[in-house]
DSSP file (Angstrom, degrees, kcal/mol; ACC not computed):
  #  RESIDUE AA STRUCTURE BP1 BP2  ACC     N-H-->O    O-->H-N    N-H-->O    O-->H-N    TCO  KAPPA ALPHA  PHI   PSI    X-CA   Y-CA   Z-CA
    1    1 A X              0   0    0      0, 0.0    40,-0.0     0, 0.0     2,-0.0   0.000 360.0 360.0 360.0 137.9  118.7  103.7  110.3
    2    2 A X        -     0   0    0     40,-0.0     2,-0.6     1,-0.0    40,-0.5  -0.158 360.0-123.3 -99.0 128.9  119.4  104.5  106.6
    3    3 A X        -     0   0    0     38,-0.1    40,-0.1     1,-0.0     3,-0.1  -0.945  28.0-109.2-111.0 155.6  116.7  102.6  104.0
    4    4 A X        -     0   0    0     -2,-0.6     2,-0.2    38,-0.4    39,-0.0   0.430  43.5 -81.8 -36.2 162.9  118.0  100.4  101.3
    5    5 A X        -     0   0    0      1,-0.1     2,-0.2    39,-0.0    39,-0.2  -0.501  46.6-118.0 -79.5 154.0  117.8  101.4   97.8
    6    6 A X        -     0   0    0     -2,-0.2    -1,-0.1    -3,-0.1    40,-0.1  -0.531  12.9-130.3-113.6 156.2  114.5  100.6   96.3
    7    7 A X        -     0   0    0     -2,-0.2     3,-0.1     2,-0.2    -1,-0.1   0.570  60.0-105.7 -82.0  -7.9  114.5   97.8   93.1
    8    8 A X  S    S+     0   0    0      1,-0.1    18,-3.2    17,-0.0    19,-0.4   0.202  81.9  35.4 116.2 -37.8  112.4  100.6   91.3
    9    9 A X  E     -A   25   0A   0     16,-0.2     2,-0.5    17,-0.1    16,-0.3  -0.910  63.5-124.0-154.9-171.4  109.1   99.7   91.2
   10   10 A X  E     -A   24   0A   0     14,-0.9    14,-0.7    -2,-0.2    37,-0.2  -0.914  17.5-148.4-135.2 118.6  106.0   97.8   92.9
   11   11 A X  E     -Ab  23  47A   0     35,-2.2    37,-2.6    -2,-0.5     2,-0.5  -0.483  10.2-154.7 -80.8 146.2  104.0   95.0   91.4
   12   12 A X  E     -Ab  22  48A   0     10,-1.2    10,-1.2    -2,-0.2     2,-0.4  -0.991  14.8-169.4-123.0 135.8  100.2   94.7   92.4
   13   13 A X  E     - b   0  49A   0     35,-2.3    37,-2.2    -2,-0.5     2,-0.3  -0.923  21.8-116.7-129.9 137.1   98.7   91.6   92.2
   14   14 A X  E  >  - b   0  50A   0      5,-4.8     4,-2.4    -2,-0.4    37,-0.2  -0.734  18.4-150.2 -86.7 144.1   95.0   90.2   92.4
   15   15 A X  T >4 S+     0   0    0     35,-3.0     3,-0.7    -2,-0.3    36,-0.2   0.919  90.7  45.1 -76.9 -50.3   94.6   88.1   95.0
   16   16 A X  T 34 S+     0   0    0     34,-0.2    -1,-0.2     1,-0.2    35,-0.1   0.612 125.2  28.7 -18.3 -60.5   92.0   85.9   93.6
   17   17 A X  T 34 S-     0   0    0      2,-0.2    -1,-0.2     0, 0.0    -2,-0.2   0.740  96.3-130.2 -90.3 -22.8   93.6   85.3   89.8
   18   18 A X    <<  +     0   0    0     -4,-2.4    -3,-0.1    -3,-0.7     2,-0.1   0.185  60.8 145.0  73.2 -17.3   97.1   85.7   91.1
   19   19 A X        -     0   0    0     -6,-0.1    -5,-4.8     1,-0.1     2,-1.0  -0.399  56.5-108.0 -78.4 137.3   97.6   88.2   88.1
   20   20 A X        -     0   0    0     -7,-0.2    -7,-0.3     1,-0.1     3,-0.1  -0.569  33.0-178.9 -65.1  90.5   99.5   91.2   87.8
   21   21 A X        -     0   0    0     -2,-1.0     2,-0.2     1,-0.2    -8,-0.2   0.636  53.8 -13.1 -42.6 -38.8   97.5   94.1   87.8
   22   22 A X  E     -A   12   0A   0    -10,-1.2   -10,-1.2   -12,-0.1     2,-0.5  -0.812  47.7-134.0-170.7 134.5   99.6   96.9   87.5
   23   23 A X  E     -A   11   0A   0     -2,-0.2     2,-0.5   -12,-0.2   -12,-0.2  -0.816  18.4-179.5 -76.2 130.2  103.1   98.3   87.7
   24   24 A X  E     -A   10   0A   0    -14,-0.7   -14,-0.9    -2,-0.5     4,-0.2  -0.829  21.7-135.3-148.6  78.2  103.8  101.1   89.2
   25   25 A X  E >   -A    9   0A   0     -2,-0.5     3,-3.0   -16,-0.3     4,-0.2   0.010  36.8-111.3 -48.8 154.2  107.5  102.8   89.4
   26   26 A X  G >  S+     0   0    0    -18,-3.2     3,-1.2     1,-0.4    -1,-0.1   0.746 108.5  66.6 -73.0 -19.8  108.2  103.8   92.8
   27   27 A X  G 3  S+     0   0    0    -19,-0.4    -1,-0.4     1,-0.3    -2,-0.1   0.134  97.5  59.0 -86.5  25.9  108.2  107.6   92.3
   28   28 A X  G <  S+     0   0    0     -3,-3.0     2,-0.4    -4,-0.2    -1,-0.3   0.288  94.9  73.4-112.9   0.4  104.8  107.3   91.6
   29   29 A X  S <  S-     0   0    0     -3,-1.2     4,-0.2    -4,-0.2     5,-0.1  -0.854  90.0 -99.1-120.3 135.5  103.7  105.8   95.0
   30   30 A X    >   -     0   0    0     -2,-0.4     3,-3.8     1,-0.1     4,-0.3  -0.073  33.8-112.1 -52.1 151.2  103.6  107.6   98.2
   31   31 A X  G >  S+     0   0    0      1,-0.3     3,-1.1     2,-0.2     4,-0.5   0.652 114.0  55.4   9.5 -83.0  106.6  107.4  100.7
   32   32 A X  G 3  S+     0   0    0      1,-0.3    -1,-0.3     2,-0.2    -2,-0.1   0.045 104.2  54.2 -74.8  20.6  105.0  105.7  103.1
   33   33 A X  G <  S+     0   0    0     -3,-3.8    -1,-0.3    -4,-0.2    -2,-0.2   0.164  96.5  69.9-115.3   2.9  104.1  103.0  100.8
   34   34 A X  S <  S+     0   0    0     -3,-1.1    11,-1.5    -4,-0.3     2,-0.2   0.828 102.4  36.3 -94.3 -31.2  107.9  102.3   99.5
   35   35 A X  E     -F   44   0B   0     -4,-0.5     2,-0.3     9,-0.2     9,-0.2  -0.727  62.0-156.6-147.9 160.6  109.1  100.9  102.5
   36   36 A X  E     -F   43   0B   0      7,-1.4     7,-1.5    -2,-0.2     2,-0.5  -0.939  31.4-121.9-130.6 149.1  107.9   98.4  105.6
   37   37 A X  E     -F   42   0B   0     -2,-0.3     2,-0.2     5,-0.2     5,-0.2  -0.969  43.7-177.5 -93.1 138.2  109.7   98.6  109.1
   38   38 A X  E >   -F   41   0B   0      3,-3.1     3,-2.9    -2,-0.5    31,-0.1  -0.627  40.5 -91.0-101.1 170.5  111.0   95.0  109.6
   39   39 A X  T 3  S+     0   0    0      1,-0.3     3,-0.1    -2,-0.2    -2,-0.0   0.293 120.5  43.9 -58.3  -5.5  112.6   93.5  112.1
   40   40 A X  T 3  S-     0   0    0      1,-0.1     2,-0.4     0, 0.0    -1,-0.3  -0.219 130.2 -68.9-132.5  31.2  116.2   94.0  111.1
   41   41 A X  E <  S-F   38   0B   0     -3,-2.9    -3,-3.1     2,-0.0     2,-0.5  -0.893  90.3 -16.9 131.2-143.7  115.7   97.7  110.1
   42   42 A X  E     -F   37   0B   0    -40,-0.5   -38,-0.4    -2,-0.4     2,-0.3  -0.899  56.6-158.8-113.4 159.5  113.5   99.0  106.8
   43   43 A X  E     -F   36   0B   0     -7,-1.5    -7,-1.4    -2,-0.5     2,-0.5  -0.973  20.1-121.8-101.8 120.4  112.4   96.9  103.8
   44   44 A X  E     -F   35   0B   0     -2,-0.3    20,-1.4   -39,-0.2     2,-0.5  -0.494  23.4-129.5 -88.1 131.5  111.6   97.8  100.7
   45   45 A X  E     + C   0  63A   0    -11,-1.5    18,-0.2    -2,-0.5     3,-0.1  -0.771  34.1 163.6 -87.2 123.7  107.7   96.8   99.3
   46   46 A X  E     +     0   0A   0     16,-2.0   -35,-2.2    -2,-0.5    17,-0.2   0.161  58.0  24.1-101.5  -4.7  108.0   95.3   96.1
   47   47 A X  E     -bC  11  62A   0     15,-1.3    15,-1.3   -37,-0.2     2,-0.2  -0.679  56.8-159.3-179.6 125.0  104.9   93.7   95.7
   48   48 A X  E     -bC  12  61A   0    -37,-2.6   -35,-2.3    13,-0.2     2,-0.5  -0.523   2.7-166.8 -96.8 149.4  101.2   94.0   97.0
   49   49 A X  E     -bC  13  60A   0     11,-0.6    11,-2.6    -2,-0.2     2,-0.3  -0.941  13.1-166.3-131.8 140.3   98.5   91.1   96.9
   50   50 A X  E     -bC  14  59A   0    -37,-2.2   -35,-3.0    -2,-0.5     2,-0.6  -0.901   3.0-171.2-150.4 115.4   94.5   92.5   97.7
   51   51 A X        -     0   0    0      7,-1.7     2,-0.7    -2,-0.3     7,-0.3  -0.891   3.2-161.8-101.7 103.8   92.4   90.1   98.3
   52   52 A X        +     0   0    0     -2,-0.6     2,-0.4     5,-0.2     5,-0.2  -0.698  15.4 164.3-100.2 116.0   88.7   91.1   98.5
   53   53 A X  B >   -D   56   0A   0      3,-1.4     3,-2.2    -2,-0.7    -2,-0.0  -0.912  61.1 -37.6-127.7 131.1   85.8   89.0  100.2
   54   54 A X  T 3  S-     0   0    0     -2,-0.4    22,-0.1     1,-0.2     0, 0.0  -0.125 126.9 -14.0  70.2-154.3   82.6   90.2  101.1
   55   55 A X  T 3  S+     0   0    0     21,-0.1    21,-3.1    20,-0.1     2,-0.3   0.644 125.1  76.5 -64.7 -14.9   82.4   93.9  102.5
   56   56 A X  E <   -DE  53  75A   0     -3,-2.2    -3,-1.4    19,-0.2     2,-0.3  -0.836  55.6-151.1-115.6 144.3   86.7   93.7  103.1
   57   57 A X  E     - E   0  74A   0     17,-1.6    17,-1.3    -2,-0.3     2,-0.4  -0.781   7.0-158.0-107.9 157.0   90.4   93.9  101.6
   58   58 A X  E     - E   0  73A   0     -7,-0.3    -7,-1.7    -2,-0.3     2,-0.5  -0.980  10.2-169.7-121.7 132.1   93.3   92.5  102.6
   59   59 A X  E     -CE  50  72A   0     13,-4.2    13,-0.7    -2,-0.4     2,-0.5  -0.903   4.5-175.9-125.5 155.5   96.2   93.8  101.6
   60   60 A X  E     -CE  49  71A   0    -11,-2.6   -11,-0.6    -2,-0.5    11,-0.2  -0.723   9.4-155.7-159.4 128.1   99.3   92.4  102.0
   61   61 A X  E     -C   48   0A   0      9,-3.1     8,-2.0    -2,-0.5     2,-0.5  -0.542   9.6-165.9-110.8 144.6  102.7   93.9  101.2
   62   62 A X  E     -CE  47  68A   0    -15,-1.3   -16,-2.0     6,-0.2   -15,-1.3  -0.866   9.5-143.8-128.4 156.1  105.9   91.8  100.4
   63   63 A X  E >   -C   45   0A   0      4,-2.1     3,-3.7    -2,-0.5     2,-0.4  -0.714  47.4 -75.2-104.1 160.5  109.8   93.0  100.2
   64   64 A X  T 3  S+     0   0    0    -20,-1.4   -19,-0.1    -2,-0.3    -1,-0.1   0.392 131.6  49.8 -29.3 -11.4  112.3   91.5   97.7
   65   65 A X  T 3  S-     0   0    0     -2,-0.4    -1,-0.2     2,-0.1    -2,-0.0  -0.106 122.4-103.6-139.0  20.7  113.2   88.0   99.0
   66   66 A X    <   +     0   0    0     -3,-3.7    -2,-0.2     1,-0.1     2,-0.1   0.645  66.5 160.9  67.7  16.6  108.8   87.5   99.2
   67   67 A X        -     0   0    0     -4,-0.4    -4,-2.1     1,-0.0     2,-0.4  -0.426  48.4-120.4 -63.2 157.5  109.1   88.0  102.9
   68   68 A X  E     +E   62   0A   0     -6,-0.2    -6,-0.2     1,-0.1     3,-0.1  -0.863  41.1 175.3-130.5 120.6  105.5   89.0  104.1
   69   69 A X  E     +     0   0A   0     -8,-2.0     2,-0.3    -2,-0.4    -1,-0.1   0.839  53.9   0.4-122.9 -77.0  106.2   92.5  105.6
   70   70 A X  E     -     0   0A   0     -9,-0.4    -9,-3.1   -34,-0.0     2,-0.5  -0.997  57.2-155.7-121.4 140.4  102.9   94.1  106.6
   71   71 A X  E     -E   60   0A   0     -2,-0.3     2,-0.6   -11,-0.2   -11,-0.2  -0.941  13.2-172.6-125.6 102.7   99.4   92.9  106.4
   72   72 A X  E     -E   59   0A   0    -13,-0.7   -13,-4.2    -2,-0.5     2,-0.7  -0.838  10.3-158.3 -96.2 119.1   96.2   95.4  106.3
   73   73 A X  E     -E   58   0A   0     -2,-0.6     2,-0.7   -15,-0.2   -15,-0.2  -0.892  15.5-161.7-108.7 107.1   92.5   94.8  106.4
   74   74 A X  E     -E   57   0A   0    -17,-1.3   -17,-1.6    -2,-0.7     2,-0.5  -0.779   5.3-141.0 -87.3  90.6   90.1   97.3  105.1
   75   75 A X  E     -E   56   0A   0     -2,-0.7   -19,-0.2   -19,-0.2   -20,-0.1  -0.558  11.3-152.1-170.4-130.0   87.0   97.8  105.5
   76   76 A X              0   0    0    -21,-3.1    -1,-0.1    -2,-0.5   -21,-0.1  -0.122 360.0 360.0 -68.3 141.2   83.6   98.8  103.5
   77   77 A X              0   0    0      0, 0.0    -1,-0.2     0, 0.0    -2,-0.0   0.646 360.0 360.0-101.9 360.0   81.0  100.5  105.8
């Protein structure tokens, strides 16, 4: 299956303030960060929340219509 056209670019947001941290156009981010597999095929990540508590992140990656896509925990040794 083919993926979608990308909107361009990916917002990163702190989880904590809600605030955007940075923008980031899409040819700056690897590949395998552009896109999520979803259940009806691939989705394109438009926008990351990291939330950090304690010794761990959470990341958590969203596609265009704020659908919740993949969810990652990292962490610190």
């Amino acid at each position: 299956m083919s993926k979608p056209k990308h909107p361009g670019f990916i917002r990163y947001i702190d989880g904590k303030t809600q605030q955007e941290v940075r923008r980031m156009d899409v040819s700056q981010v690897p590949e395998a960060l552009q896109y999520a597999q979803g259940p009806k095929g691939w989705v394109p990540v438009v926008k990351v929340i990291a939330l950090e508590e304690g010794n761990q992140r959470t990341l958590r990656e969203y596609g265009p219509e704020d659908e919740l896509l993949r969810s990652t925990v990292q962490a610190r040794p």
